[in-house]
PDB file of N, CA, C and O in Angstrom:
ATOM      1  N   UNK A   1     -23.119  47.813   0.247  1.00  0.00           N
ATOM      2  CA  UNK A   1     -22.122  46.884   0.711  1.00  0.00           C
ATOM      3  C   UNK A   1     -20.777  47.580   0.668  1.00  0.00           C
ATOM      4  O   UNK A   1     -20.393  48.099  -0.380  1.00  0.00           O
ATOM      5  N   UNK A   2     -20.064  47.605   1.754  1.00  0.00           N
ATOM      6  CA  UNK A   2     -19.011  48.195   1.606  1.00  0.00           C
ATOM      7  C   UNK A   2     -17.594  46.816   2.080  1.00  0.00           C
ATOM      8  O   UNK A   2     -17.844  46.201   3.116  1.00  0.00           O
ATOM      9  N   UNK A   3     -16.310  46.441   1.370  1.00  0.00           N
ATOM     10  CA  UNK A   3     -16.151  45.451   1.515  1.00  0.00           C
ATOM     11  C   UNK A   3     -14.252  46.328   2.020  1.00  0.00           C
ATOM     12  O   UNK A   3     -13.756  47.318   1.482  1.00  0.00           O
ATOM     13  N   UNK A   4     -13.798  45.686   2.891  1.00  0.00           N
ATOM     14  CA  UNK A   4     -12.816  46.176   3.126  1.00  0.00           C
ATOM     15  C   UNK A   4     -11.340  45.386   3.410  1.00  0.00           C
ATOM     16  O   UNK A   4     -11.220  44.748   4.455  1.00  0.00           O
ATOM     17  N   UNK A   5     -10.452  45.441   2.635  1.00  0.00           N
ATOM     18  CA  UNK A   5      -9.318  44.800   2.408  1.00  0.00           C
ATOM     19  C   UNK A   5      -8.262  44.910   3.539  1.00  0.00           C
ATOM     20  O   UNK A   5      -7.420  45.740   3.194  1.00  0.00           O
ATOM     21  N   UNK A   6      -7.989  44.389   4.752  1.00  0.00           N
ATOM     22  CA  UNK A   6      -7.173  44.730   5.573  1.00  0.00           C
ATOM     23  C   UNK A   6      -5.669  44.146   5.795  1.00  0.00           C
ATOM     24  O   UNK A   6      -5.822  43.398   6.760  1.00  0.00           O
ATOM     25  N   UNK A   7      -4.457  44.093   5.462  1.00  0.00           N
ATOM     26  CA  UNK A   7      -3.352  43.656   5.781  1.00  0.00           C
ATOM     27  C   UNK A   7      -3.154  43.713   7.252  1.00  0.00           C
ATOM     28  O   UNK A   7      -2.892  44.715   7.917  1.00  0.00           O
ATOM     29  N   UNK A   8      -3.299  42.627   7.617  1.00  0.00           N
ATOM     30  CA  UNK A   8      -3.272  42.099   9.312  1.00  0.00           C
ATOM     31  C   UNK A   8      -2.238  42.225   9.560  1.00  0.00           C
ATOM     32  O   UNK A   8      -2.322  43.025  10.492  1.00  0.00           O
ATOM     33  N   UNK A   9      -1.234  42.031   9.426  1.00  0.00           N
ATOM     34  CA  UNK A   9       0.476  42.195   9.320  1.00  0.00           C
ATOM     35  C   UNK A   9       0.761  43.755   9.665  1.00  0.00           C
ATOM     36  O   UNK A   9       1.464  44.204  10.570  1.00  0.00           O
ATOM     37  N   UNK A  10       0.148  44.323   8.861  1.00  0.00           N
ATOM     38  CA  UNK A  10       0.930  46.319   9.319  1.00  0.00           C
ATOM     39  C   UNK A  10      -0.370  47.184   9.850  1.00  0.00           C
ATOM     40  O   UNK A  10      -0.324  48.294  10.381  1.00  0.00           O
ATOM     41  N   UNK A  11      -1.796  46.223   9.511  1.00  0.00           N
ATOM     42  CA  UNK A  11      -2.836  46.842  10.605  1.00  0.00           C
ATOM     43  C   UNK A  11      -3.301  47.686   9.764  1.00  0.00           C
ATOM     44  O   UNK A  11      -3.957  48.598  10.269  1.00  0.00           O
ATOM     45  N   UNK A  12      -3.145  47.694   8.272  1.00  0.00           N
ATOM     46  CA  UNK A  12      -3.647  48.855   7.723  1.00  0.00           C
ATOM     47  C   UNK A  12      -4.074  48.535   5.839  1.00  0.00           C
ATOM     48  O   UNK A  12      -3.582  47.758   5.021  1.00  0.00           O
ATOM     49  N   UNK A  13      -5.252  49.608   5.739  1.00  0.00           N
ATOM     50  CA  UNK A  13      -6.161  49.159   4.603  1.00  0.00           C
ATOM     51  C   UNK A  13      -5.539  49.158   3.585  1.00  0.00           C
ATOM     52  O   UNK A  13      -5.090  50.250   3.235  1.00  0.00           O
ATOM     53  N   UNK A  14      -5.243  47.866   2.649  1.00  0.00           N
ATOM     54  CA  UNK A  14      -5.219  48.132   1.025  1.00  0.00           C
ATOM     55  C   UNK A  14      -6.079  47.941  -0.021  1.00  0.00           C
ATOM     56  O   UNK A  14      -5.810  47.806  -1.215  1.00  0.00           O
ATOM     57  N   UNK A  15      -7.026  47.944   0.475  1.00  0.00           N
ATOM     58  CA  UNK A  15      -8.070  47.988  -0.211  1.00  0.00           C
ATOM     59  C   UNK A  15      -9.591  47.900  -0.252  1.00  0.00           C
ATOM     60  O   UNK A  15     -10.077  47.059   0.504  1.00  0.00           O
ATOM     61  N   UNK A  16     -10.531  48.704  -1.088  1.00  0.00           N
ATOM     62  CA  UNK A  16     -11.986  48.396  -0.622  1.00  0.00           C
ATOM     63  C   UNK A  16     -12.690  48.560  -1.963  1.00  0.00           C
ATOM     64  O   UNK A  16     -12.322  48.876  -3.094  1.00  0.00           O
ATOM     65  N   UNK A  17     -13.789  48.237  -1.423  1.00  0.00           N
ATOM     66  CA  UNK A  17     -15.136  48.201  -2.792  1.00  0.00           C
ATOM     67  C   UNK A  17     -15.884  48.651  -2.105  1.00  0.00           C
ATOM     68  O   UNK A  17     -15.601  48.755  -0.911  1.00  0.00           O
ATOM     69  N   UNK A  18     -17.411  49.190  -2.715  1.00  0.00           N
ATOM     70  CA  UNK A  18     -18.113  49.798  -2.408  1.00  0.00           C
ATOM     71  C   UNK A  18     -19.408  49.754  -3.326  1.00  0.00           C
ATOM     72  O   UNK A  18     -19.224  49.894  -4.535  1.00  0.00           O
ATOM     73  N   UNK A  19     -20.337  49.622  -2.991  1.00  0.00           N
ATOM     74  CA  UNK A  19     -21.532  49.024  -3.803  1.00  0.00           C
ATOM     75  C   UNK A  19     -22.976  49.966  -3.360  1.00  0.00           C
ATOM     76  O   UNK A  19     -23.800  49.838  -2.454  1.00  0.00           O
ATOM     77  N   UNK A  20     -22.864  50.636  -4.124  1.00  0.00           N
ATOM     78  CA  UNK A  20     -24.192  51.985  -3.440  1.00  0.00           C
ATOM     79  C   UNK A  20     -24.271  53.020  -4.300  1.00  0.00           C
ATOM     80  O   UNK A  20     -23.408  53.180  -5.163  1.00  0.00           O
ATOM     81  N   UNK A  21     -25.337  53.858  -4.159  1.00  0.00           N
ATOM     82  CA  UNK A  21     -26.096  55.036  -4.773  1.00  0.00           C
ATOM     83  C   UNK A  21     -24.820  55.828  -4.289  1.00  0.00           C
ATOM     84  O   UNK A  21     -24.801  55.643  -3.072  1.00  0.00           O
ATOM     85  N   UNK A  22     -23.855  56.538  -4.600  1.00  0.00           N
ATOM     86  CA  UNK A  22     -23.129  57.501  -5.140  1.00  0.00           C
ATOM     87  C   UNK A  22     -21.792  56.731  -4.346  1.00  0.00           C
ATOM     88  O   UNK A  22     -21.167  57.526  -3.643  1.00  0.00           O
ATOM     89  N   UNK A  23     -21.360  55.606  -4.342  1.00  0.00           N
ATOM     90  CA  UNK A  23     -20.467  54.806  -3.717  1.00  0.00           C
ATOM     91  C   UNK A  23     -19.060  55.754  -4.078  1.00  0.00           C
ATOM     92  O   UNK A  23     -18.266  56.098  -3.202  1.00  0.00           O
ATOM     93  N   UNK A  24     -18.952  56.017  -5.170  1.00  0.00           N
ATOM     94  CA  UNK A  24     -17.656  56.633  -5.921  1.00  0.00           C
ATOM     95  C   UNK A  24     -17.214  57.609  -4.862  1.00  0.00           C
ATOM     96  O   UNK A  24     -16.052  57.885  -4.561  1.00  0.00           O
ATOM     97  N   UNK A  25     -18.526  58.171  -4.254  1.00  0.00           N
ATOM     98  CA  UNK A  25     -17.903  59.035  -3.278  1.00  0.00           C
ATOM     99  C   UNK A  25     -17.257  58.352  -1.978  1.00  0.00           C
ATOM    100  O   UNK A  25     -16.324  58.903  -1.393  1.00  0.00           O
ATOM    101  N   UNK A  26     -17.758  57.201  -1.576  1.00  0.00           N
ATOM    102  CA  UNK A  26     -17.304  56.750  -0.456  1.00  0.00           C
ATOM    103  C   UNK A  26     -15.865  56.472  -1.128  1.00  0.00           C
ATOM    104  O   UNK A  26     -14.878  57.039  -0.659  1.00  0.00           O
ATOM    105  N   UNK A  27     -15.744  55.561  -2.275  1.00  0.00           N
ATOM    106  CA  UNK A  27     -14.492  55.268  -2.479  1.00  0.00           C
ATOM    107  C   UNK A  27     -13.240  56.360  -2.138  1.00  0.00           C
ATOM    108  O   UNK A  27     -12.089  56.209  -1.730  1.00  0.00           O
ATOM    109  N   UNK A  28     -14.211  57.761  -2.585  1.00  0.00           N
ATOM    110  CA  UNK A  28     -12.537  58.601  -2.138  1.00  0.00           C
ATOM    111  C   UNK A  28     -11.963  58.764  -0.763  1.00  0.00           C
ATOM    112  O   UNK A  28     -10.781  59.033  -0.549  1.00  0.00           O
ATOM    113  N   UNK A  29     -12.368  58.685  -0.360  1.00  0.00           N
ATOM    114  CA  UNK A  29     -12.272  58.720   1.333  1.00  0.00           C
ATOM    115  C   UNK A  29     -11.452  57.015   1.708  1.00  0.00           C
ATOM    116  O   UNK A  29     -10.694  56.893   2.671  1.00  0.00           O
ATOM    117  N   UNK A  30     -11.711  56.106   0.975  1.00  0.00           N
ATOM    118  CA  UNK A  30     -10.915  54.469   1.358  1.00  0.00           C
ATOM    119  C   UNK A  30      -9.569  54.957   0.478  1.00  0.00           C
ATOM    120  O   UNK A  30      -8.487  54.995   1.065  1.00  0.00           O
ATOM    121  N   UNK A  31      -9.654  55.331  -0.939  1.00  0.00           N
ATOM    122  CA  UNK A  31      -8.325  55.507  -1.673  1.00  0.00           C
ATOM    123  C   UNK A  31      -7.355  56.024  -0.820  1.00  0.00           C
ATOM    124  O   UNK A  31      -6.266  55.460  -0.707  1.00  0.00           O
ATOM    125  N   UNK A  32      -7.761  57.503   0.071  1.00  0.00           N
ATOM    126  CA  UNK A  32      -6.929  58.232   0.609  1.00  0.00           C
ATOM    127  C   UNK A  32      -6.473  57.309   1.714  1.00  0.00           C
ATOM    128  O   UNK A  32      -5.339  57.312   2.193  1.00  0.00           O
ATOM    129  N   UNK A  33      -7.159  56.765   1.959  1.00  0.00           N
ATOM    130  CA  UNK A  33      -6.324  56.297   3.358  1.00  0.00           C
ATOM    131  C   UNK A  33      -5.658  54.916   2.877  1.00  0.00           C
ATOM    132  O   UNK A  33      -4.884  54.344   3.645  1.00  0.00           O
ATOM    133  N   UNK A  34      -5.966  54.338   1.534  1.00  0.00           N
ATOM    134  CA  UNK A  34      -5.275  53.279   0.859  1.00  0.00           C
ATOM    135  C   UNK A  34      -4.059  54.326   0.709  1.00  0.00           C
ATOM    136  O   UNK A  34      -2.883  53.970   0.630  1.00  0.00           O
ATOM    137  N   UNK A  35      -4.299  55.056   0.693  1.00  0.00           N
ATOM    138  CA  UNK A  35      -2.670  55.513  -0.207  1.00  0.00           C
ATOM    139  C   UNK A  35      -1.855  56.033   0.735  1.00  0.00           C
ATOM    140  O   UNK A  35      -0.633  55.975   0.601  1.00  0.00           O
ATOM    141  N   UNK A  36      -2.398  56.561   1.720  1.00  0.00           N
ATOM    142  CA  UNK A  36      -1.529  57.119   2.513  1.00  0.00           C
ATOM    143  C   UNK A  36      -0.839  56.109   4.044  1.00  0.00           C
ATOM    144  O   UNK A  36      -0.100  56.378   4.991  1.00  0.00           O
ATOM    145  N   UNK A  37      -1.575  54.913   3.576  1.00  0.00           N
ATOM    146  CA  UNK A  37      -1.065  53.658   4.379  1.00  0.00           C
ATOM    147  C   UNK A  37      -2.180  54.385   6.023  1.00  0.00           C
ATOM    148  O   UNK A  37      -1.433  54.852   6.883  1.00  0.00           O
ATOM    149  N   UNK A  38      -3.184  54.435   6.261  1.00  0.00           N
ATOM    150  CA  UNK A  38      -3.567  54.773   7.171  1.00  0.00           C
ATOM    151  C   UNK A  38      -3.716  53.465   8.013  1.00  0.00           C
ATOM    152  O   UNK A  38      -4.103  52.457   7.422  1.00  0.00           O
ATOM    153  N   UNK A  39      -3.404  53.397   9.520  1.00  0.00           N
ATOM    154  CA  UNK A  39      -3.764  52.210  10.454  1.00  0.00           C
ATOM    155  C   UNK A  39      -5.531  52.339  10.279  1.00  0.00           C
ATOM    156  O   UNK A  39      -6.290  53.308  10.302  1.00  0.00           O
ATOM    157  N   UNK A  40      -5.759  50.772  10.084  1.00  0.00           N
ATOM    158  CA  UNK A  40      -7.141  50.439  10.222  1.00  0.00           C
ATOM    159  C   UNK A  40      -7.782  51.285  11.923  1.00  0.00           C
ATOM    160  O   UNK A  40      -8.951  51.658  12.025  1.00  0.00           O
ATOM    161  N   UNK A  41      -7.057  51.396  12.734  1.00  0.00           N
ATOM    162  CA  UNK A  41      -7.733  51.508  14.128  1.00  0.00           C
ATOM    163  C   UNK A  41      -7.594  53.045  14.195  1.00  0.00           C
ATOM    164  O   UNK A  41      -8.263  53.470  15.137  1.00  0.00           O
ATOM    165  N   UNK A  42      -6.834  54.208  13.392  1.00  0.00           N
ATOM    166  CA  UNK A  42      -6.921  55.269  13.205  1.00  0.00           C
ATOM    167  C   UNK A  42      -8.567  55.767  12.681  1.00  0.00           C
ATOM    168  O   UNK A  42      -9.555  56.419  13.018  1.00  0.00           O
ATOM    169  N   UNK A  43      -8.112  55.089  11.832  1.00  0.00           N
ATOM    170  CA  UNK A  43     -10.054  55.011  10.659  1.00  0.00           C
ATOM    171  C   UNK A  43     -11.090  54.628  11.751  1.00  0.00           C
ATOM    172  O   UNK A  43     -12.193  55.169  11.832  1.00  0.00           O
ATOM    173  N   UNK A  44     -10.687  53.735  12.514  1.00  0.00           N
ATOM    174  CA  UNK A  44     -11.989  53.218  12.845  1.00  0.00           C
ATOM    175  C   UNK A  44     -12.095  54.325  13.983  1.00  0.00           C
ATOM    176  O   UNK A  44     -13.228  54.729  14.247  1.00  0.00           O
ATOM    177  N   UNK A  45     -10.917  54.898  14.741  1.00  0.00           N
ATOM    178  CA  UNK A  45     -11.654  55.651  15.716  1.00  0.00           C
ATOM    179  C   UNK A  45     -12.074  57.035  15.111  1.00  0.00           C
ATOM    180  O   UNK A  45     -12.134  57.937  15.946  1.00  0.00           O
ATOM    181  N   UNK A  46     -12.384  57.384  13.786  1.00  0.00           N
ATOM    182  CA  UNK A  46     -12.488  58.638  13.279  1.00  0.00           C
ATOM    183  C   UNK A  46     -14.409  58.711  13.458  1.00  0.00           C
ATOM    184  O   UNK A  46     -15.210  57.799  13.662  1.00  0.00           O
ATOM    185  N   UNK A  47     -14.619  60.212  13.272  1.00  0.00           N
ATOM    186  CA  UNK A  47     -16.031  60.743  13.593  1.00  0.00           C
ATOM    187  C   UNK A  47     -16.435  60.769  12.086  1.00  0.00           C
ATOM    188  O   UNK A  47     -16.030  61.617  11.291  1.00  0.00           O
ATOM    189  N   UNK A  48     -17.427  59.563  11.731  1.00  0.00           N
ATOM    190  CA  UNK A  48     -18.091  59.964  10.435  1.00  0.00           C
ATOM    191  C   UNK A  48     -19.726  60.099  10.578  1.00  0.00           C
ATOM    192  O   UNK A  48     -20.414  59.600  11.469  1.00  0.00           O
ATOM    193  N   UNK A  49     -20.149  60.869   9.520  1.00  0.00           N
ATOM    194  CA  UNK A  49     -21.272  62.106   9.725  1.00  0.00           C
ATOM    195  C   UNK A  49     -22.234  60.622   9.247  1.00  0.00           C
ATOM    196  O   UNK A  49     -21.851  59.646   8.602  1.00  0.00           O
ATOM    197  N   UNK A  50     -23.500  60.893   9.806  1.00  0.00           N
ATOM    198  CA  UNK A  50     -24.432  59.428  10.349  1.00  0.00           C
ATOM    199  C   UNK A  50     -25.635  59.885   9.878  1.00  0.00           C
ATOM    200  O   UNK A  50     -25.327  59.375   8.801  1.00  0.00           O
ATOM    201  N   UNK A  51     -26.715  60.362   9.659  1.00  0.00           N
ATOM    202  CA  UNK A  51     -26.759  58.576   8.479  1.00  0.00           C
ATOM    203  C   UNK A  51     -26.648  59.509   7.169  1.00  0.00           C
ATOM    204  O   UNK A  51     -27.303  60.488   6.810  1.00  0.00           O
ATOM    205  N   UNK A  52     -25.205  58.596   6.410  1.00  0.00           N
ATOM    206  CA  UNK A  52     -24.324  59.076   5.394  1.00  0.00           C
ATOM    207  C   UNK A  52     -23.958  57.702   4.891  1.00  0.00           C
ATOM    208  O   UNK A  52     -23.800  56.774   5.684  1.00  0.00           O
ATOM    209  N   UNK A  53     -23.787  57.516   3.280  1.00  0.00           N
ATOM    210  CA  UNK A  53     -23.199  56.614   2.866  1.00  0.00           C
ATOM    211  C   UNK A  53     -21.527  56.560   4.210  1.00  0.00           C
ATOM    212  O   UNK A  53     -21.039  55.610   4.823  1.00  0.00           O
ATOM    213  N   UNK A  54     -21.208  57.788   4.174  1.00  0.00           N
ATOM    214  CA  UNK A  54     -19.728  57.325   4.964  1.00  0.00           C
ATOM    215  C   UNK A  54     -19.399  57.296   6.127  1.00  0.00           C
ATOM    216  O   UNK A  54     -18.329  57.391   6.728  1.00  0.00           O
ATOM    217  N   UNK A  55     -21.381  57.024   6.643  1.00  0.00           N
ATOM    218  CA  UNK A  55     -21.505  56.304   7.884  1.00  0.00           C
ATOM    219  C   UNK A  55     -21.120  54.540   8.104  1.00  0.00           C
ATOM    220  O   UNK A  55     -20.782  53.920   9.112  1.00  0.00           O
ATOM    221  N   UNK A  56     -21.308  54.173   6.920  1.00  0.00           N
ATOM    222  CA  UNK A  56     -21.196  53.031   6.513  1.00  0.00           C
ATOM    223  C   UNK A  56     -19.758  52.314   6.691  1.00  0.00           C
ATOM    224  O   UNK A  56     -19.563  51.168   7.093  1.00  0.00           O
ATOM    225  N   UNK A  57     -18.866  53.209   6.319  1.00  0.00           N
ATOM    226  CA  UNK A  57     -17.280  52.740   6.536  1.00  0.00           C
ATOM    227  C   UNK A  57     -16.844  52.608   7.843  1.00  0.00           C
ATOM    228  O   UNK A  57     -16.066  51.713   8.175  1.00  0.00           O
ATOM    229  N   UNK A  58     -17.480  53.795   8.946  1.00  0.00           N
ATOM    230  CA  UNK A  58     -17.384  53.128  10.010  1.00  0.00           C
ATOM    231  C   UNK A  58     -18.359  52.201  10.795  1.00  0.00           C
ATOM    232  O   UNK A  58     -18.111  52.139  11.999  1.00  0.00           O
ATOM    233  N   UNK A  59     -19.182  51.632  10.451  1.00  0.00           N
ATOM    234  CA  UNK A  59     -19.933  50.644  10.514  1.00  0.00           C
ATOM    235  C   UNK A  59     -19.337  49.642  10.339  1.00  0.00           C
ATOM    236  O   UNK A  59     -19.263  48.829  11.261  1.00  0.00           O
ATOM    237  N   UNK A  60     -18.546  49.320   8.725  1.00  0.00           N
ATOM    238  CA  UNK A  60     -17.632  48.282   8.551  1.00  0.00           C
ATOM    239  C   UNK A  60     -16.477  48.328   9.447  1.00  0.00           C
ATOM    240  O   UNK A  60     -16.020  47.383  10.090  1.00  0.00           O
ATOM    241  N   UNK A  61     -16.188  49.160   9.425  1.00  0.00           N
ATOM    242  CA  UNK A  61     -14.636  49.257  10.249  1.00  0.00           C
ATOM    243  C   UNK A  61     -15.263  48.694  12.238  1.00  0.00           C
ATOM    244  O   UNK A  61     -14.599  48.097  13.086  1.00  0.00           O
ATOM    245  N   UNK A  62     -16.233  49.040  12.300  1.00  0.00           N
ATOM    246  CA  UNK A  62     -16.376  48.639  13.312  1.00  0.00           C
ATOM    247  C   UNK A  62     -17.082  47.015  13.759  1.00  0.00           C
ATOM    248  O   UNK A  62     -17.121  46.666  14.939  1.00  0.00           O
ATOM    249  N   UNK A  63     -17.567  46.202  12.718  1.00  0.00           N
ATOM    250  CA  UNK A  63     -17.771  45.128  12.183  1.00  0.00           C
ATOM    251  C   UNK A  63     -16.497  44.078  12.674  1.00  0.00           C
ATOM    252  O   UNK A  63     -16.626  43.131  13.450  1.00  0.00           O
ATOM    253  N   UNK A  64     -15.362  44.476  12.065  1.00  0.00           N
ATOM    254  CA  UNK A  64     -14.412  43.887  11.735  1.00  0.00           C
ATOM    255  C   UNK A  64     -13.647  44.298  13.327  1.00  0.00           C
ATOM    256  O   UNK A  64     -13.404  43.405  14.139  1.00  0.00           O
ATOM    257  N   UNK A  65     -13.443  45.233  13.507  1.00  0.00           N
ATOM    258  CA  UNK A  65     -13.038  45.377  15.001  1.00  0.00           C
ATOM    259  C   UNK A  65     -13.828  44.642  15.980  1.00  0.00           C
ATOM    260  O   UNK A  65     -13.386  44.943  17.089  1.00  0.00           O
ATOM    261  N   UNK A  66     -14.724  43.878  16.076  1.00  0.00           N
ATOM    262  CA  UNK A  66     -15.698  43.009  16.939  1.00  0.00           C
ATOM    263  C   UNK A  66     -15.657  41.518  16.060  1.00  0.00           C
ATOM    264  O   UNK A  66     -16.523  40.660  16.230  1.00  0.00           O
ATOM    265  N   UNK A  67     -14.916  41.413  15.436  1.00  0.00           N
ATOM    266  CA  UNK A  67     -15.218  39.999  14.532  1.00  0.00           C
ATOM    267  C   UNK A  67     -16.500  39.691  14.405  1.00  0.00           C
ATOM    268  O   UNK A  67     -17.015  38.657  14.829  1.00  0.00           O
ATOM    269  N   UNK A  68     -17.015  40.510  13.862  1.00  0.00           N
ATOM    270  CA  UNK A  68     -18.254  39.786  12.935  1.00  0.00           C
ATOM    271  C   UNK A  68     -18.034  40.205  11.765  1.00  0.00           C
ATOM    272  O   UNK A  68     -19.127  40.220  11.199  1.00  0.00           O
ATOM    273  N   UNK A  69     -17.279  40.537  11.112  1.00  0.00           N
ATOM    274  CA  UNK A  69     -17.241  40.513   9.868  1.00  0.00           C
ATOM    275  C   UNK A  69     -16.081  39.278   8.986  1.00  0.00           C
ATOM    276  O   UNK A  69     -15.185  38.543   9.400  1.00  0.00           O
ATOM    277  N   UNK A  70     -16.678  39.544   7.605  1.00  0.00           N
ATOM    278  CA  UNK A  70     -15.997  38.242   7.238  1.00  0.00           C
ATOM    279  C   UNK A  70     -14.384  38.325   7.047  1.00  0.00           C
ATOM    280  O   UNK A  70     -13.885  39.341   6.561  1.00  0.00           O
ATOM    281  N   UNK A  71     -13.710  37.386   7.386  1.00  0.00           N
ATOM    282  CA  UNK A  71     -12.105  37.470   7.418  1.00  0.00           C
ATOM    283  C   UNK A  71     -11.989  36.399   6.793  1.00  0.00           C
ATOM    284  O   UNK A  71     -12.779  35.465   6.933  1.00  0.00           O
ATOM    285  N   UNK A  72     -10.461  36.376   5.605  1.00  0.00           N
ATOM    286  CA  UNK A  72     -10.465  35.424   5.026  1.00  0.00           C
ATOM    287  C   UNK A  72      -8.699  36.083   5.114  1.00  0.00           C
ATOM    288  O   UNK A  72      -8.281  37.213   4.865  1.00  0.00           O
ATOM    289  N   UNK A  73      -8.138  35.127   5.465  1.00  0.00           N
ATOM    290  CA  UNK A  73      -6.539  35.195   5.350  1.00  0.00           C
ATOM    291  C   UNK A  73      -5.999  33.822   4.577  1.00  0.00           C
ATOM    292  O   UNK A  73      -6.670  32.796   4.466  1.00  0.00           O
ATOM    293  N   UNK A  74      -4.833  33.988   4.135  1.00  0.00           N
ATOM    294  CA  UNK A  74      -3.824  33.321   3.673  1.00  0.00           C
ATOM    295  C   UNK A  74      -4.200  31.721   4.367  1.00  0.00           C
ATOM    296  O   UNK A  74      -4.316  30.760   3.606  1.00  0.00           O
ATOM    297  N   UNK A  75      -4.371  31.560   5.862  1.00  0.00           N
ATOM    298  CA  UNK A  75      -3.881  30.262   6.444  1.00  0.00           C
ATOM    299  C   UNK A  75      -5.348  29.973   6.183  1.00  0.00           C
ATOM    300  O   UNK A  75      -5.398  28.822   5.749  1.00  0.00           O
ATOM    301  N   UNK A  76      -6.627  30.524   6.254  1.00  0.00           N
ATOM    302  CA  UNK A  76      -7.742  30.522   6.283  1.00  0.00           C
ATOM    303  C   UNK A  76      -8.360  29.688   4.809  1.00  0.00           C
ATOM    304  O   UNK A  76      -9.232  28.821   4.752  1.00  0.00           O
ATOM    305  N   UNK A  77      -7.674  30.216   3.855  1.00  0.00           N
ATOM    306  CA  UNK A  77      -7.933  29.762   2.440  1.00  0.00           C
ATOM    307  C   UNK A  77      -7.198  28.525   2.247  1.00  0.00           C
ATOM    308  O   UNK A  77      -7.745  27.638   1.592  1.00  0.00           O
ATOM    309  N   UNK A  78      -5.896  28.315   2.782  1.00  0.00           N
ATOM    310  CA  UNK A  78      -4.842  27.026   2.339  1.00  0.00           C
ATOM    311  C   UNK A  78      -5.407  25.652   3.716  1.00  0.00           C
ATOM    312  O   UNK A  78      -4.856  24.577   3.950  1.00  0.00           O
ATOM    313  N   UNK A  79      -6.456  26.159   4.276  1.00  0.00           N
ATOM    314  CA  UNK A  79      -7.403  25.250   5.475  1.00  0.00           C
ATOM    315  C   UNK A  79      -7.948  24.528   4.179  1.00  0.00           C
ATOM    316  O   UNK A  79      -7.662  23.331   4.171  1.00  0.00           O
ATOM    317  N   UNK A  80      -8.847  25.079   2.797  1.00  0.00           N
ATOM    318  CA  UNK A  80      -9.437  24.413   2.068  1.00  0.00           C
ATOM    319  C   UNK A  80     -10.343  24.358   2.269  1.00  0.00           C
ATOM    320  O   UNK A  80     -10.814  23.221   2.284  1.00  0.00           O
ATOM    321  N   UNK A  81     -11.160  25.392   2.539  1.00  0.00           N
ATOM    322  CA  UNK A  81     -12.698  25.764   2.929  1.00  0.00           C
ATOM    323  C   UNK A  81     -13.124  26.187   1.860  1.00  0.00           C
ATOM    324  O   UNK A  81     -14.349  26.286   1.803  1.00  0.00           O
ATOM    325  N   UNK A  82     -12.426  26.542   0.778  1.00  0.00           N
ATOM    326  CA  UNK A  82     -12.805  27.570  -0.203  1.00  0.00           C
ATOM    327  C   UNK A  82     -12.470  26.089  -1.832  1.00  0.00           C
ATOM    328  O   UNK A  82     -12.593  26.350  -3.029  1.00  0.00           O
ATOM    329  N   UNK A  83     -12.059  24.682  -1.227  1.00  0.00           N
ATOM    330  CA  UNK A  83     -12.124  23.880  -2.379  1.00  0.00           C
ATOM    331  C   UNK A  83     -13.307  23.396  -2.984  1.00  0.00           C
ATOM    332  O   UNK A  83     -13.243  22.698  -3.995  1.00  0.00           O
TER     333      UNK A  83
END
């Protein structure tokens, strides 16, 4: 499971989790681009090596670029779906 934190506002990742047989490694690859403020649509158009745990990130990243993945924002939660 790879879970990915996106600030819709500047388009870019602050954060992720990662749930897998050597995940720690995927994590370094989300930190860097957490830290270096990378645009989500930079990431998503990047070439990752297949079938690789950090095939997976662009899998998610491409999830979320097609809305099927789960989105939960600010106006989304104060709707009261989550009472």
């Amino acid at each position: 499971m790879i879970k990915l934190v996106i600030d819709t506002a500047t388009g870019t990742l602050v954060g992720a989790t990662v749930v897998a047989p050597n995940g720690g490694e995927v994590l370094g690859l989300l930190t860097l681009a957490v830290h270096q403020r990378v645009p989500v649509d930079a990431l998503r158009h990047m070439t990752y090596a297949f079938p690789t745990f950090h095939g997976g990130v662009g899998e998610a990243l491409g999830a979320y670029a097609r809305g099927t993945g789960k989105v939960i924002d600010p106006a989304y939660v104060a709707s009261g779906y989550f009472d």
